[in-house]
C-alpha positions as CSV (number, residue, x, y, z in Angstrom):
1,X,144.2,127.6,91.4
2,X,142.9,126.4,88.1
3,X,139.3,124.5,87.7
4,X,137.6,123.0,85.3
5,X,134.3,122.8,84.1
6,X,133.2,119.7,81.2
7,X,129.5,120.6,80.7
8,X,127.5,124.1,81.0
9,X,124.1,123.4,82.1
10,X,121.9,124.8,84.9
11,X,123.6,123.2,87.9
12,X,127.6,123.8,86.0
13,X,126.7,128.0,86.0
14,X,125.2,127.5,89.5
15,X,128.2,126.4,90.6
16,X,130.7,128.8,88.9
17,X,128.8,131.8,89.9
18,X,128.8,130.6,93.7
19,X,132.7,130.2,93.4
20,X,132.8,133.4,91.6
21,X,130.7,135.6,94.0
22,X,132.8,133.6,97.2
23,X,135.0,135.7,99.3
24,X,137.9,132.9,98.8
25,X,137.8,133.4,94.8
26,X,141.1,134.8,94.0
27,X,141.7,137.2,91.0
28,X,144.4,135.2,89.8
29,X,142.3,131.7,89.9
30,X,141.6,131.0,86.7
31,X,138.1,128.8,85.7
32,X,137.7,126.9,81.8
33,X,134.6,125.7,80.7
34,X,134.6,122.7,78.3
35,X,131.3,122.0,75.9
36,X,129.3,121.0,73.1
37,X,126.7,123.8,73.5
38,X,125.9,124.9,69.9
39,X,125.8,128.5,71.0
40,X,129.0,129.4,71.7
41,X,129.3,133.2,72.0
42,X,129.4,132.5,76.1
43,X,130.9,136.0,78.1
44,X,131.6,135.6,81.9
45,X,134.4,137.3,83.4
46,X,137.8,135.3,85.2
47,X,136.1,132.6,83.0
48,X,137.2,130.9,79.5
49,X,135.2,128.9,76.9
50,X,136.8,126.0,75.0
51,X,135.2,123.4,73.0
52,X,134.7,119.8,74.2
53,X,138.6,118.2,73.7
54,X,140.5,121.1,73.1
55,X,143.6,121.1,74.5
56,X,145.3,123.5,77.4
57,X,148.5,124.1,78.5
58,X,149.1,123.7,82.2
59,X,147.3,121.1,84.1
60,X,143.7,121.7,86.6
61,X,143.5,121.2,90.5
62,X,139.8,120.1,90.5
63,X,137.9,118.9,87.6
64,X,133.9,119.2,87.9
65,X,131.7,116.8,85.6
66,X,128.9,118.4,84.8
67,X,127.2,115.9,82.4
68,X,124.1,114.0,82.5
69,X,125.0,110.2,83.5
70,X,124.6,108.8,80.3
71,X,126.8,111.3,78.9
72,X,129.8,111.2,81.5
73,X,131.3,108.3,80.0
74,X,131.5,110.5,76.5
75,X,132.6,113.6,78.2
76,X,135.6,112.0,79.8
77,X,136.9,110.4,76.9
78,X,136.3,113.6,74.7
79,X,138.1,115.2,77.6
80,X,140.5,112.9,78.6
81,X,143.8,114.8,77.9
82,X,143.5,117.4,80.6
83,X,143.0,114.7,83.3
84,X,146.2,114.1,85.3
85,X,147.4,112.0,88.7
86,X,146.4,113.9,91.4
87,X,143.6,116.3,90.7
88,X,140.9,115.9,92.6
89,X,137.6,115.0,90.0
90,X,134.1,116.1,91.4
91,X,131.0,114.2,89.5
92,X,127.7,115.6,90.3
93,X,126.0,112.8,88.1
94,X,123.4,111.0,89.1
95,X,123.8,106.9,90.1
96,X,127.4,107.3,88.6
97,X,129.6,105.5,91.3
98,X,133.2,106.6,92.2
99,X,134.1,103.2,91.4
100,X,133.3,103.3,87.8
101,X,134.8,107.1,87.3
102,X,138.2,106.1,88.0
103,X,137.7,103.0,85.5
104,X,136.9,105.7,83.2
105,X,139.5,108.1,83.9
106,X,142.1,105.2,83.7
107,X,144.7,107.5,86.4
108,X,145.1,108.1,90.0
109,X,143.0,111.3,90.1
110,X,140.8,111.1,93.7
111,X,137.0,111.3,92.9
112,X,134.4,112.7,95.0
113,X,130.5,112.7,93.8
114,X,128.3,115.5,95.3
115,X,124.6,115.4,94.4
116,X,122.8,119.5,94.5
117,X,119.7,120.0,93.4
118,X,118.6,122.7,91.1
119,X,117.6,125.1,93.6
120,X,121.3,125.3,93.3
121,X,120.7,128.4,90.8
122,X,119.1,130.6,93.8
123,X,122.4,129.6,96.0
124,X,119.3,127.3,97.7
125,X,120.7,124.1,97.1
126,X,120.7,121.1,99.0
127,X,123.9,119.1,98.4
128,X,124.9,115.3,99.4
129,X,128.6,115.0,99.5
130,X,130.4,111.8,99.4
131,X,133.8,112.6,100.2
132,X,135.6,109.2,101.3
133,X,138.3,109.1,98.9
134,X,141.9,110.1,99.3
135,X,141.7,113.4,98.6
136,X,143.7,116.0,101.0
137,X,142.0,117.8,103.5
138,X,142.3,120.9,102.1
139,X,141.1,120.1,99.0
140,X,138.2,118.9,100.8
141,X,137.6,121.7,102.5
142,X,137.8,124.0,99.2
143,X,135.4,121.5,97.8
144,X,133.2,121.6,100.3
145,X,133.1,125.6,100.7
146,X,132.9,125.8,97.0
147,X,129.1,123.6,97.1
148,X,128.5,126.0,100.6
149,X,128.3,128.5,98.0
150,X,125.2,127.2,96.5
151,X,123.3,126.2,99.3
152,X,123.1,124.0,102.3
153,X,125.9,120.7,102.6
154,X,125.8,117.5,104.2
155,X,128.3,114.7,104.2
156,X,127.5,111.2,103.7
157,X,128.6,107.8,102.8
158,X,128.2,106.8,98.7
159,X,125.9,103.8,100.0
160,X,123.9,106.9,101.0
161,X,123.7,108.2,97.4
162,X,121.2,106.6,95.7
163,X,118.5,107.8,98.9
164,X,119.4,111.3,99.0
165,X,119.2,111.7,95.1
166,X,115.5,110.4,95.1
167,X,114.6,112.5,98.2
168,X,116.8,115.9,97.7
169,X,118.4,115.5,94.4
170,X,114.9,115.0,92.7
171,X,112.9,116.5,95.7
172,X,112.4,120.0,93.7
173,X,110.6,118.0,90.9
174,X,108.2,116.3,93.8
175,X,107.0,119.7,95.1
176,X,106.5,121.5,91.8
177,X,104.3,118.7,90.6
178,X,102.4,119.0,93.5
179,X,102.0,122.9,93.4
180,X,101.0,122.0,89.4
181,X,98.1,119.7,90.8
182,X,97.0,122.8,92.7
183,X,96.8,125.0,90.1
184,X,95.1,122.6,88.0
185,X,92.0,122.4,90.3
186,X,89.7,124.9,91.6
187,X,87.9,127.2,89.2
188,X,87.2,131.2,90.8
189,X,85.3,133.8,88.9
190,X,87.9,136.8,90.2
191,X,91.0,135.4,90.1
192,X,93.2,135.0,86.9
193,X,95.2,131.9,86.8
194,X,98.3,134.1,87.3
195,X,97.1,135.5,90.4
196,X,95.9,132.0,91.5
197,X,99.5,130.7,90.5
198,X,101.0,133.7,92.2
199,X,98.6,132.6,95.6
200,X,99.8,128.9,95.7
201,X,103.5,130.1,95.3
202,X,103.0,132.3,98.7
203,X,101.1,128.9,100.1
204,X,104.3,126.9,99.6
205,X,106.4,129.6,101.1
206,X,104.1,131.2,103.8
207,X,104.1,127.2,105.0
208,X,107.8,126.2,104.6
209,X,107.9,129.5,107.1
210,X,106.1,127.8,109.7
211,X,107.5,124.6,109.4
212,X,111.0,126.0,110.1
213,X,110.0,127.2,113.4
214,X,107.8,124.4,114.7
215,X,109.0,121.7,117.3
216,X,106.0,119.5,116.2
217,X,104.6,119.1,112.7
218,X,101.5,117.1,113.3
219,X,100.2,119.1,116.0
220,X,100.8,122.1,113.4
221,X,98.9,120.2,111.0
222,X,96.0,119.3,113.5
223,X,95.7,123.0,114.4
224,X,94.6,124.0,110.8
225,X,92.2,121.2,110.3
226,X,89.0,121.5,112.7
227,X,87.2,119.0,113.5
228,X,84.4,118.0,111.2
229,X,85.6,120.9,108.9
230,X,87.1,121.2,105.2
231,X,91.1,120.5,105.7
232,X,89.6,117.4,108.0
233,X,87.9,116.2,104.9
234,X,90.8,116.5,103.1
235,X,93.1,115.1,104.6
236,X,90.9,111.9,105.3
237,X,90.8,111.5,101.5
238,X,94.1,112.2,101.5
239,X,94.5,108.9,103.9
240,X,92.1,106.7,101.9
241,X,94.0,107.2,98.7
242,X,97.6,106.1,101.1
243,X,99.0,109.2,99.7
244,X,101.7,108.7,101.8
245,X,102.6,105.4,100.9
246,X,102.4,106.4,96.8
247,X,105.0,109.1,97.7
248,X,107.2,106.3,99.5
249,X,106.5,104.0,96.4
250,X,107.7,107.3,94.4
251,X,110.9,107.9,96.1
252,X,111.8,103.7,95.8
253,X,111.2,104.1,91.6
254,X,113.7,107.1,92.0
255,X,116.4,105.1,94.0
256,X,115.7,102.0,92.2
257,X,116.3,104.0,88.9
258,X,119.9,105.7,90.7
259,X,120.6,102.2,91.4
260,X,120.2,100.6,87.4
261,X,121.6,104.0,86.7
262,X,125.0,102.8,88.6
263,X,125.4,99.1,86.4
C-alpha cells in the first residue's frame, strides 16, 4: 500500500511513526511525505521526502492532509496531481467540512475527517473520527487501526465535529494553561521553580490516576476538602468566580470558532 503525507508537522510524524511502529506495517508499504518545510535534509526509514507539487509515478491508496485549515485549500491545489477517483482522503483539519474537501479536490476520492489531539506524539491521543462517507470497509478499518496507533478512537457523526474539537481536540491546551496558573502562584523558600514545576506535573498525573478508578467524582472531590478547611475555601472561591460556567463559555468560543472556521 502506498500513503501519502501533504504536511510534516507535530500531529503528520505522530501519525507516521504509529503506522511505522504498527504490527500491520508491511516492508513493502511504501509512505511519501509532501512539504514546504525549509529544512529539508528529513531521514526516516520506509519513508520519502518530496517537495510540495512534485510529481510521482504510481498513484496513493490514502492521502492524509496534514495542514492547518487555512492552509488546506493551498496544499490541495499545490498537490493536486496525485489525487485520483477512489483513494480514500483523510483531513485532520480543524472546522474543515467533508463537504467543502471534495469541492476542493474536484474528483470522486471518499473523505473522512479525524480530529487527534497532540498528545498524539506520546501514542496518547484522543481521536474523533467521522467516517460516514463511502469509503470500503476495509479501508475503514485500516484507517481506523492506523489513528489506534496514536492513541484512544471514537467514532462520531461530522455534526459532532465542531464539539469534540473544542473539548478534545483543543482539550490539551485547557489543562496546560491551567497547570501554567499553578506554577505562576505560590512562592516557597526551598523549592526551585523546576522542582515546583516537576511537583504540579505529578499532581496532574497522581489525580488523573485516581480519577480512572473512581465510580464517583464528587464524592472523591468531597473527600479531600474537609469541612471548614483549605481545599473547602477553595473551591467556594472557585464557585463564586462560576469557574465552571467560564470553562463552558470557553469551550462555546472554541466550537463557535470550528464553526466560522467551516464557511
Amino acid at each position: 500500500m502506498r500513503l501519502a503525507f501533504i504536511g510534516y508537522g507535530n500531529m503528520s510524524s505522530a501519525l507516521i511513526g504509529g503506522i511505522l511502529s504498527s504490527n500491520k506495517f508491511n516492508p513493502s508499504d511504501e509512505i511519501y511525505i509532501f512539504h514546504n518545510k525549509k529544512n529539508s535534509d528529513f531521514n526516516l526509514e520506509k519513508c520519502k521526502f518530496l517537495e510540495s507539487g512534485t510529481e510521482v509515478n504510481g498513484s496513493f491508496e490514502i492521502i492524509f492532509l496534514c495542514v492547518k485549515p487555512q492552509d488546506i485549500e493551498t496544499a490541495i491545489n499545490e498537490n493536486i496531481n496525485i489525487f485520483r477517483d477512489d483513494q480514500t482522503v483523510i483531513s485532520v483539519a480543524a472546522g474543515v467540512t467533508v463537504g467543502t474537501i471534495k469541492k476542493l479536490l474536484r474528483n470522486n476520492s471518499s473523505v473522512i475527517r479525524a480530529m487527534p489531539n497532540l498528545c498524539a506524539v506520546y501514542n496518547e491521543s484522543i481521536t474523533g473520527i467521522c467516517m460516514e462517507d463511502e469509503s470500503s470497509s476495509e479501508r475503514k478499518g485500516i484507517v481506523e487501526e492506523i489513528f489506534r496507533g496514536i492513541g484512544h478512537v471514537r467514532k462520531i457523526d461530522e455534526n459532532e465535529m465542531h464539539d469534540f474539537t473544542a473539548l478534545f481536540g483543543s482539550g490539551p491546551a485547557y489543562l496546560i494553561y491551567f497547570y501554567e496558573a499553578l506554577l505562576d502562584c505560590g512562592k516557597f523558600k526551598n523549592i526551585s521553580n523546576e522542582d515546583k514545576s516537576m511537583l504540579i506535573i505529578h499532581l496532574l498525573n497522581s489525580t488523573s490516576k485516581m480519577l480512572f478508578v473512581t465510580k464517583d467524582v464528587k464524592n472523591l472531590r468531597h473527600s479531600i476538602s474537609s469541612k471548614g478547611g483549605t481545599t473547602e475555601a477553595a473551591i467556594k472561591l472557585l464557585e463564586d468566580k462560576n469557574f465552571k460556567e467560564i470553562i463552558a463559555e470557553a469551550l462555546e468560543v472554541a466550537m463557535k470558532r470550528s464553526k466560522d472556521i467551516s464557511k
